[in-house]
C-alpha positions as CSV (number, residue, x, y, z in Angstrom):
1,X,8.9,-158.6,-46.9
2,X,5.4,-158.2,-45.2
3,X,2.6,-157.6,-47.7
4,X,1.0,-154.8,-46.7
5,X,-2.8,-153.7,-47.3
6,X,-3.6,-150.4,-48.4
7,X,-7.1,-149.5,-46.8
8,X,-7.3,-146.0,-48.9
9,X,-10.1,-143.6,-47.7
10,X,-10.6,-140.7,-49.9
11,X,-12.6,-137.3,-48.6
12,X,-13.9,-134.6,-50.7
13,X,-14.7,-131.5,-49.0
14,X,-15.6,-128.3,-50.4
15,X,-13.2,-125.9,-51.6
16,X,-11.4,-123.7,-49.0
17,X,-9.5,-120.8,-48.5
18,X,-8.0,-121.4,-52.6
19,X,-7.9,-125.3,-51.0
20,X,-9.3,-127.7,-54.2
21,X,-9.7,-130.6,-51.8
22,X,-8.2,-132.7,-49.0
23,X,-7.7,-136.6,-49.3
24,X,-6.5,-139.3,-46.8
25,X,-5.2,-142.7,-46.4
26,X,-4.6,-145.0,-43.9
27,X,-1.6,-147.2,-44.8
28,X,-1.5,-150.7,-42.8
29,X,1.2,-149.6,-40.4
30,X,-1.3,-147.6,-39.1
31,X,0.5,-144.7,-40.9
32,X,-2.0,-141.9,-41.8
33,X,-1.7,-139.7,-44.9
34,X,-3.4,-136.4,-45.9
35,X,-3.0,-134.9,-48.9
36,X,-4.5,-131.4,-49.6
37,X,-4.8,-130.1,-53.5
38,X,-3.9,-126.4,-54.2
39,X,-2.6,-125.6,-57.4
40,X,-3.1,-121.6,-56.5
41,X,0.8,-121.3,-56.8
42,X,4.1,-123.4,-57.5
43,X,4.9,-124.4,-53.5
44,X,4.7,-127.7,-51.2
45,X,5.3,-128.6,-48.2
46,X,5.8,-131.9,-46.5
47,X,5.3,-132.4,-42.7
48,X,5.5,-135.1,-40.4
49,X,3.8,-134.7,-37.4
50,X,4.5,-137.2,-34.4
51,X,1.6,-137.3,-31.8
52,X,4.0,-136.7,-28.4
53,X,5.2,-133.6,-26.7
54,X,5.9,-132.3,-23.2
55,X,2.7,-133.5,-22.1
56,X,3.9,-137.4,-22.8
57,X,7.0,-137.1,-20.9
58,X,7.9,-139.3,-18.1
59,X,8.7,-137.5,-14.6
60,X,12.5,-136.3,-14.2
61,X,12.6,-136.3,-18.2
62,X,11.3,-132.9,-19.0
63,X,12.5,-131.9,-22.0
64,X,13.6,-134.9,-23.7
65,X,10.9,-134.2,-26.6
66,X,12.4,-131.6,-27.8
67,X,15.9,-133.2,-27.1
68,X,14.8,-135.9,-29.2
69,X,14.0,-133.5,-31.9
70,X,17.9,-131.9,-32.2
71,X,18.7,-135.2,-32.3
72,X,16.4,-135.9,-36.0
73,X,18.7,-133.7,-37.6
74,X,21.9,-135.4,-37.0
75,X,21.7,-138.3,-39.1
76,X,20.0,-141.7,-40.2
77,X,20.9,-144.9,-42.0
78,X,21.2,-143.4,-45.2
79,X,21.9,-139.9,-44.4
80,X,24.7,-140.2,-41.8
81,X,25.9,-136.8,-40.7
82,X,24.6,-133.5,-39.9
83,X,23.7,-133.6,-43.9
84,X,19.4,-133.3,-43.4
85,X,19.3,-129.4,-44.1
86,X,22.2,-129.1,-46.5
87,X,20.2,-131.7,-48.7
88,X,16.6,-129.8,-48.7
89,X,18.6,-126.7,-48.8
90,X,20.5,-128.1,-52.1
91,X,17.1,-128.6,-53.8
92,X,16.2,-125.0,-53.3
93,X,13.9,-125.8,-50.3
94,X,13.9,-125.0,-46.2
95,X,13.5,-127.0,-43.5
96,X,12.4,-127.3,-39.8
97,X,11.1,-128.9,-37.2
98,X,9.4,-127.5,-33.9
99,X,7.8,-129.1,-30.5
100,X,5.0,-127.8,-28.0
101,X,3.4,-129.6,-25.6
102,X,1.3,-131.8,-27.4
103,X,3.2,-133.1,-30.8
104,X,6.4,-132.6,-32.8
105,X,6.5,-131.3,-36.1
106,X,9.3,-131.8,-38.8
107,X,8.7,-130.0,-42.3
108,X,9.7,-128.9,-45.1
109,X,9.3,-126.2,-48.2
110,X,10.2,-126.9,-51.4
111,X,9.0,-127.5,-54.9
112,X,6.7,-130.0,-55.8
113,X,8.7,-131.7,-58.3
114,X,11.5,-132.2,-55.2
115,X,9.2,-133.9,-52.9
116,X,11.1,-136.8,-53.1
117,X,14.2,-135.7,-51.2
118,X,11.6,-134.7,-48.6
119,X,10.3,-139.1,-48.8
120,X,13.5,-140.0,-49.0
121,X,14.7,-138.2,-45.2
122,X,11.6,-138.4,-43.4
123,X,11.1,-142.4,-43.8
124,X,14.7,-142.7,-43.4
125,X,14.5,-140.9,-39.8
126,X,11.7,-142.4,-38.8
127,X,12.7,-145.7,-39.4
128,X,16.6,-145.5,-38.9
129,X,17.6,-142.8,-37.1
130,X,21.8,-143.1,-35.8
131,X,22.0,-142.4,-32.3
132,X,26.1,-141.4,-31.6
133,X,27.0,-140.4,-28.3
134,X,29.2,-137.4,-29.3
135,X,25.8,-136.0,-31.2
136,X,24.0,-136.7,-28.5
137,X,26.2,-134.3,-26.1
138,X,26.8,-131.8,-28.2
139,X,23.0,-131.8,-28.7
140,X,22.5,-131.3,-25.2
141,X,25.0,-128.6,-24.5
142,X,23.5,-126.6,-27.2
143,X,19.8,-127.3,-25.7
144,X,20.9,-126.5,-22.1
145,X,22.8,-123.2,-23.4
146,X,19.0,-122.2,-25.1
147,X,17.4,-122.9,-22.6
148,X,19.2,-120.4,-20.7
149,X,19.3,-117.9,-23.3
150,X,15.4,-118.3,-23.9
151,X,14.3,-118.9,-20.1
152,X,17.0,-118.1,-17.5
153,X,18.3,-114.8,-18.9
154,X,15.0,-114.1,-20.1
155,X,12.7,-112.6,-17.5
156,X,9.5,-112.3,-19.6
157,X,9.7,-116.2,-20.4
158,X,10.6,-116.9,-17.0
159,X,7.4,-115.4,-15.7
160,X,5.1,-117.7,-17.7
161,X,7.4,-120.3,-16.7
162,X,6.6,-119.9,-13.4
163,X,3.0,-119.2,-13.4
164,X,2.8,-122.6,-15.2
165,X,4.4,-124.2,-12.5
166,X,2.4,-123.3,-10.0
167,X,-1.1,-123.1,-11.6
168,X,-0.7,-126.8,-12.8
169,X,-0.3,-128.9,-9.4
170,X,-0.5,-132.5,-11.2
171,X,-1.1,-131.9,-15.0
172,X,1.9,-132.5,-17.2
173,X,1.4,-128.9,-18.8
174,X,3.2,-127.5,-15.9
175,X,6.7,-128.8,-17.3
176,X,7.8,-126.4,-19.8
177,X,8.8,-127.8,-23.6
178,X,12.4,-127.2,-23.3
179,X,12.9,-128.8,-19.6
180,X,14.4,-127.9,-16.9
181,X,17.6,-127.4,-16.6
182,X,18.3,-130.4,-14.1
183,X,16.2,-132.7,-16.1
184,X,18.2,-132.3,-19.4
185,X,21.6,-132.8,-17.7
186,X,20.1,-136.6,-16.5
187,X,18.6,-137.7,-19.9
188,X,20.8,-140.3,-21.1
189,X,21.4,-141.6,-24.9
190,X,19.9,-144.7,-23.8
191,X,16.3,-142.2,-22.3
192,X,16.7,-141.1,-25.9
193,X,16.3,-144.4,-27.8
194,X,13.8,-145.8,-26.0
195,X,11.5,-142.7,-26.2
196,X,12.5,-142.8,-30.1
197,X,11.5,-146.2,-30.7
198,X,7.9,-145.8,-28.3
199,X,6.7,-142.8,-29.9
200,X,8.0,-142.3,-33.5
201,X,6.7,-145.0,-35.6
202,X,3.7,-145.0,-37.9
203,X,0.5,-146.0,-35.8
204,X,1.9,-142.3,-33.5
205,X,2.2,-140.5,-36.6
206,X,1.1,-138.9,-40.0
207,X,1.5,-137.0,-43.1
208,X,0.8,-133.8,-44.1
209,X,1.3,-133.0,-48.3
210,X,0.3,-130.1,-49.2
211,X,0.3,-127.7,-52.6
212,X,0.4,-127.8,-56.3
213,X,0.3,-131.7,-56.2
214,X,-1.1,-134.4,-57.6
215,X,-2.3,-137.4,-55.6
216,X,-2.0,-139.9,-57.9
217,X,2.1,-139.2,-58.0
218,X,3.2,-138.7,-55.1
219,X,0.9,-141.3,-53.2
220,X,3.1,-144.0,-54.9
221,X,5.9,-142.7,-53.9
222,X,5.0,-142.0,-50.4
223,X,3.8,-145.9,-50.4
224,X,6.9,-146.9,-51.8
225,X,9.3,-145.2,-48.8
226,X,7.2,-145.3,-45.9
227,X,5.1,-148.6,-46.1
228,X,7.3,-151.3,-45.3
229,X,8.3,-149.1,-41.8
230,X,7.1,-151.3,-38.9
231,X,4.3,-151.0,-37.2
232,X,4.1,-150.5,-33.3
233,X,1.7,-150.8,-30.7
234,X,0.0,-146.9,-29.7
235,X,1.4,-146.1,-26.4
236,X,-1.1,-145.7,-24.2
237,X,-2.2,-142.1,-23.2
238,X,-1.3,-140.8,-19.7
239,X,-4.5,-140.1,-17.5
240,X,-4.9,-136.7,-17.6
241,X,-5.5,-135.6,-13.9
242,X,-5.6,-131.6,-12.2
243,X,-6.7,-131.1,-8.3
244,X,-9.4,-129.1,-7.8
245,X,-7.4,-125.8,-6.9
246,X,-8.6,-124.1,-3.6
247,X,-7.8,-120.4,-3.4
248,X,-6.0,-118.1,-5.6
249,X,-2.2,-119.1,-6.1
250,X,0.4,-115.8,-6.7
251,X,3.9,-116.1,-7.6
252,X,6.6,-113.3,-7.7
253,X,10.0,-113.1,-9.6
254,X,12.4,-110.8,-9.1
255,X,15.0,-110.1,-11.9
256,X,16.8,-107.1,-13.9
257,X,14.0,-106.0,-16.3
258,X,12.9,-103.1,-18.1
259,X,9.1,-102.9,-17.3
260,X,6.9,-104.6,-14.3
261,X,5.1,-107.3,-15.8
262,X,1.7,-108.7,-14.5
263,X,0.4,-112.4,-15.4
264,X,-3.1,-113.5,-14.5
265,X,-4.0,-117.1,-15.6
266,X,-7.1,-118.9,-15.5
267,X,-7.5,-123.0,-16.3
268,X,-9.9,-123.2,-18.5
269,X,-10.9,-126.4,-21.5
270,X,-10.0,-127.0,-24.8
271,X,-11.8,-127.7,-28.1
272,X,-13.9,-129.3,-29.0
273,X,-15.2,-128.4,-25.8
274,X,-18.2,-125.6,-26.8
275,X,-16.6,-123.2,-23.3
276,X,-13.5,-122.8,-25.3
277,X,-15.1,-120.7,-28.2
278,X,-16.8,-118.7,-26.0
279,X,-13.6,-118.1,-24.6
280,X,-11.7,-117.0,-28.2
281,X,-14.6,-114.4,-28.5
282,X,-13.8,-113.5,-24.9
283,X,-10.2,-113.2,-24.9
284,X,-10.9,-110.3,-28.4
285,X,-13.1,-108.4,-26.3
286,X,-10.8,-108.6,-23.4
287,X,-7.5,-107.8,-24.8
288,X,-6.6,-108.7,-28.6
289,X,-5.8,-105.6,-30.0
290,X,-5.8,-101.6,-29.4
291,X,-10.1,-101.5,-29.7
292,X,-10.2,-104.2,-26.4
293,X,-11.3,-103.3,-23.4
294,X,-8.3,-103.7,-21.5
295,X,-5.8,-101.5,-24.4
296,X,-8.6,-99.1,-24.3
297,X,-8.6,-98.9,-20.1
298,X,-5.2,-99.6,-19.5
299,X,-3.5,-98.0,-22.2
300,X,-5.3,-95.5,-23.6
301,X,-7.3,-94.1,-20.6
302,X,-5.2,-95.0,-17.4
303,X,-1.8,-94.6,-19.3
304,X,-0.9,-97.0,-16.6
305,X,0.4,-99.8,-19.5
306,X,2.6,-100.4,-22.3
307,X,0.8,-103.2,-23.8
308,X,-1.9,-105.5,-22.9
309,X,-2.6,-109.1,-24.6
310,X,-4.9,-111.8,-23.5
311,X,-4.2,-115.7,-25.5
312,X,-6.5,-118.7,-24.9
313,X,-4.9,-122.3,-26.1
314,X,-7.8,-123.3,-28.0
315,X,-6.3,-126.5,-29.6
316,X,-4.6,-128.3,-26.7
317,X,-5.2,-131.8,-26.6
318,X,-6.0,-131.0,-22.7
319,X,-7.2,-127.8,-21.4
320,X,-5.2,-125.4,-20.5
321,X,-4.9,-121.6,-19.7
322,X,-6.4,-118.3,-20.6
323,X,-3.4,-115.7,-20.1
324,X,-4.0,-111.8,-19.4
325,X,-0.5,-110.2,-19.8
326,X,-0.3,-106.8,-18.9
327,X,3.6,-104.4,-19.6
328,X,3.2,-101.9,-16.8
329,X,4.7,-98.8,-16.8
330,X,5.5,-97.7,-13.0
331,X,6.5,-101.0,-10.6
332,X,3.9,-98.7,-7.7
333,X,1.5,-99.0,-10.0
334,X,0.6,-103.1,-10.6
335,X,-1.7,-103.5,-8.2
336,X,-4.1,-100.7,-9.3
337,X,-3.5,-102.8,-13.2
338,X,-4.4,-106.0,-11.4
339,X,-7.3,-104.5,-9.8
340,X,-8.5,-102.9,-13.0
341,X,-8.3,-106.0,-14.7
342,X,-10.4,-108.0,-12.4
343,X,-13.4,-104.9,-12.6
344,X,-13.3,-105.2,-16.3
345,X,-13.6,-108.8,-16.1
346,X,-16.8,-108.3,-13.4
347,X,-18.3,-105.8,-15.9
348,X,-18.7,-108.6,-18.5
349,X,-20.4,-111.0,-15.7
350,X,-22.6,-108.1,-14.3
351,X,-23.4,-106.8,-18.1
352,X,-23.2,-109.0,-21.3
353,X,-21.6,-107.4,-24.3
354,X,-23.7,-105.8,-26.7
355,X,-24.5,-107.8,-30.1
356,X,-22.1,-105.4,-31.8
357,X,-19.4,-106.4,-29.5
358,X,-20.2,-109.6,-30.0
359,X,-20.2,-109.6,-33.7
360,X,-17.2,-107.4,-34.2
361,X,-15.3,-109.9,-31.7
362,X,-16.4,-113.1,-33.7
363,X,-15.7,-111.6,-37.5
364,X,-12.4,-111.1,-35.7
365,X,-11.8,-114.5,-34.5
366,X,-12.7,-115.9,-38.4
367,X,-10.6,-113.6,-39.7
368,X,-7.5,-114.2,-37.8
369,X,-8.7,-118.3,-38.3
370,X,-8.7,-117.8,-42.2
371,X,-5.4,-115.4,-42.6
372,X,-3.1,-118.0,-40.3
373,X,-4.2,-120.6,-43.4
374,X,-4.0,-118.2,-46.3
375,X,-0.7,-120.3,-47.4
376,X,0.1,-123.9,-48.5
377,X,2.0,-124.4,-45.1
378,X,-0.4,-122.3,-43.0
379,X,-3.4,-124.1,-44.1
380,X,-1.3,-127.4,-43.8
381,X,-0.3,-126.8,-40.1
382,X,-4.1,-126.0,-39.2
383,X,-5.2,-129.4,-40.5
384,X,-2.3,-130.8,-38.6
385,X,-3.4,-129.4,-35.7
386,X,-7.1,-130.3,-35.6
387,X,-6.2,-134.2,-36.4
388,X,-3.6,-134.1,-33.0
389,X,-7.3,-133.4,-31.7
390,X,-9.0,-136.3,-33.2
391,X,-9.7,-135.1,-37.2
392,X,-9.1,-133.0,-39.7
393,X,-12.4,-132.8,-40.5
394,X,-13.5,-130.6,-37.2
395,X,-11.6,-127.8,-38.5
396,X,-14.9,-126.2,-40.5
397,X,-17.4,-126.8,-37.7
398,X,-14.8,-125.2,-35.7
399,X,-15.3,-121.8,-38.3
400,X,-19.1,-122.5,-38.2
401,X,-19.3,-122.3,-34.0
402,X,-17.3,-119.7,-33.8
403,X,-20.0,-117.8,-35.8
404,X,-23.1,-118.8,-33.7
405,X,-21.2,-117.7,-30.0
406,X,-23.6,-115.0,-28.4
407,X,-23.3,-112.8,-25.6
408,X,-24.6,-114.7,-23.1
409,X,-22.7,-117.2,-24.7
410,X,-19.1,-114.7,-23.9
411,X,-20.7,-113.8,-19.9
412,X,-21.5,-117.6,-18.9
413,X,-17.8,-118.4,-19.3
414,X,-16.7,-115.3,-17.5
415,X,-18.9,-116.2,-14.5
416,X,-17.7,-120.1,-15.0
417,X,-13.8,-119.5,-14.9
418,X,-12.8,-116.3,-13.7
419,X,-13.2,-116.4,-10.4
420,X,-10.7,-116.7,-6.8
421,X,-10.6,-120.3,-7.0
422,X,-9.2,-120.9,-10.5
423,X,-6.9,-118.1,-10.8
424,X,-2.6,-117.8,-10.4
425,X,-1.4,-114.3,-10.9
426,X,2.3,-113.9,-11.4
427,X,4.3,-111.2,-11.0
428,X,7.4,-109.7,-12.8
429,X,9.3,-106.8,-10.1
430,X,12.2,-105.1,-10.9
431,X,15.3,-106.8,-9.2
């Protein structure tokens, strides 16, 4: 057996959200572990999260991340059989797993004093998972039948789908997480296994613990199951790479639909990029909420929408888009909503929001930041999702910036990215 060095690295911060404080450790494998203290209530959670999603996936394999991820459920060395949830769920605990485009996640919820069955499955999978060809097809038949359910027979969905496509020309983000149809059907059990072994091992992963722990136990144990897992050389990262987009692209679907729906995207960067704070206080004083301006106009003035949302990807490895969705009401009517939508967004370049705006917009922002970690698992998942980006430890300057974004702060993004040339509208028309 391999001796193994243990280069442990402990980090205090101060306390957070009911948090006590979060350590880490860097096995030699290259295996990362973070452990986060919070004896507030009687919960854990343990989560492995692999650094590869639809954003790692080779041409003409869309979809095989999240392929891959049925697959983790369907038995390892030591585990054979569809047996992963019936175990956690005999211990009184859940499990899951999920996949984006930038990482997979498997988790679980359970006691503290269980947190061995969670060891016990993860380091098995990791380092043993069983691939059997009559899991693997059944796997796919279930993913190609959700992915019809969720995209094809799903207009809504469908829309962003295409509006993805076409806004990205190059970048990977244009594949959607669950594939295309004609991708899945060609992913072979062999595809499988080699994307296993090149991106889930320990120097492409780490651990989340989380909750009324104590380091000292379950470190040890941790040590004990995952250590001896081989190590592997860190695949090498794509080069990210986007044309400069000439001219405003539009795309329109036609399908059986309750309510016109209009899609304006804009490519814009991701943290820790400074542009992409600006852009969360943007996207509350554009439309998060019935006191934005576009509810207020569109909604509440106009009566020309149902609903009106605006979403900007903050935490992508790679940037991404800022969304305006808008449910219209009358089909004759989505051009005027469009049109609407672009003078609001003109009013904010011409005039900067006022310093109550402002204010109002970033205690929202912090407030929304805090309450998505007011649990064990919430607070968890953040962490999780700031190390994808490079650390953990960004995730309180992150709270801090968000603070300090001014007005002019809000207009100079407006002006930078929403304009004609960085702009793909779809469409959703009654069929």
């Amino acid at each position: 057996m391999k001796h193994l060095v243990l280069s442990l690295i402990f980090i205090l911060i101060f306390p957070f959200m009911g948090f006590s404080e979060i350590k880490e450790e860097v096995l030699d494998n290259g295996l990362k572990v973070i452990y986060i203290e919070d004896h507030s209530s009687p919960v854990a959670t343990f989560q492995v999260w692999y650094k590869v999603g639809a954003i790692d996936e080779p041409e003409g394999k869309s979809g095989i991340s999240h392929l891959l991820e049925h697959l983790m459920f369907r038995g390892s060395k030591n585990y054979p059989g569809n047996v992963f949830s019936k175990i956690v769920q005999s211990q009184g605990g859940i499990d899951n797993a999920f996949t984006t485009k930038d990482y997979t996640v498997y988790f679980q919820k359970l006691s503290p004093s269980k947190l061995q069955t969670s060891i016990d499955l993860e380091s098995d999978r990791m380092a043993n998972l069983l691939f059997n060809l009559e899991d693997f097809e059944l796997e796919k038949k279930i993913v190609l039948e959700e992915r019809r359910q969720r995209y094809e027979d799903d207009p809504e969905s469908l829309i962003i789908e295409e509006v993805l496509g076409i806004a990205f020309k190059q970048h990977p983000y244009r594949k959607p997480v669950i594939g295309w149809s004609e991708d899945i059907q060609t992913i072979t059990l062999n595809d499988i296994k080699n994307y296993y072994h090149k991106y889930y091992c320990p120097h492409n992963a780490f651990i989340i613990v989380a909750g009324d722990i104590k380091v000292t136990e379950v470190r040890e144990k941790i040590k004990e199951k995952f250590e001896n897992i081989s190590s592997c050389d860190v695949p090498s990262r794509k080069i990210l790479y986007e044309p400069k987009q000439y001219g405003e692209k539009r795309v329109i679907l036609k399908r059986q639909t309750h309510l016109p729906m209009l899609v304006m995207a804009y490519k814009v960067p991701a943290y820790p990029n400074r542009d992409s704070l600006y852009l969360e206080v943007l996207s509350t004083i554009l439309g998060e909420g019935k006191s934005s301006r576009l509810y207020r106009k569109l909604v509440n003035e106009t009566a020309l929408a149902v609903d009106v949302s605006t979403g900007n990807s903050a935490l992508s490895r790679d940037g991404f888009l800022f969304f305006i969705v808008v449910s219209v009401k009358d089909v004759g009517k989505i051009n005027e909503v469009e049109k609407i939508v672009k003078e609001e967004i003109e009013k904010i370049k011409n005039e900067a929001p006022s310093d109550v705006e402002i204010e109002k917009a970033r205690n929202q922002v912090e407030a929304s930041f805090l309450f998505s970690q007011d649990s064990v698992f919430g607070h968890a998942l953040y962490i999780g999702k700031f190390e994808i980006l490079g650390s953990w430890k960004m995730i309180d300057r992150y709270r801090e910036d968000i603070m300090k974004v001014t007005a002019d702060d809000v207009q100079k993004v407006a002006k930078k990215y929403f304009n004609f040339d960085n702009l793909t509208v779809g469409e959703l028309l009654p069929k």
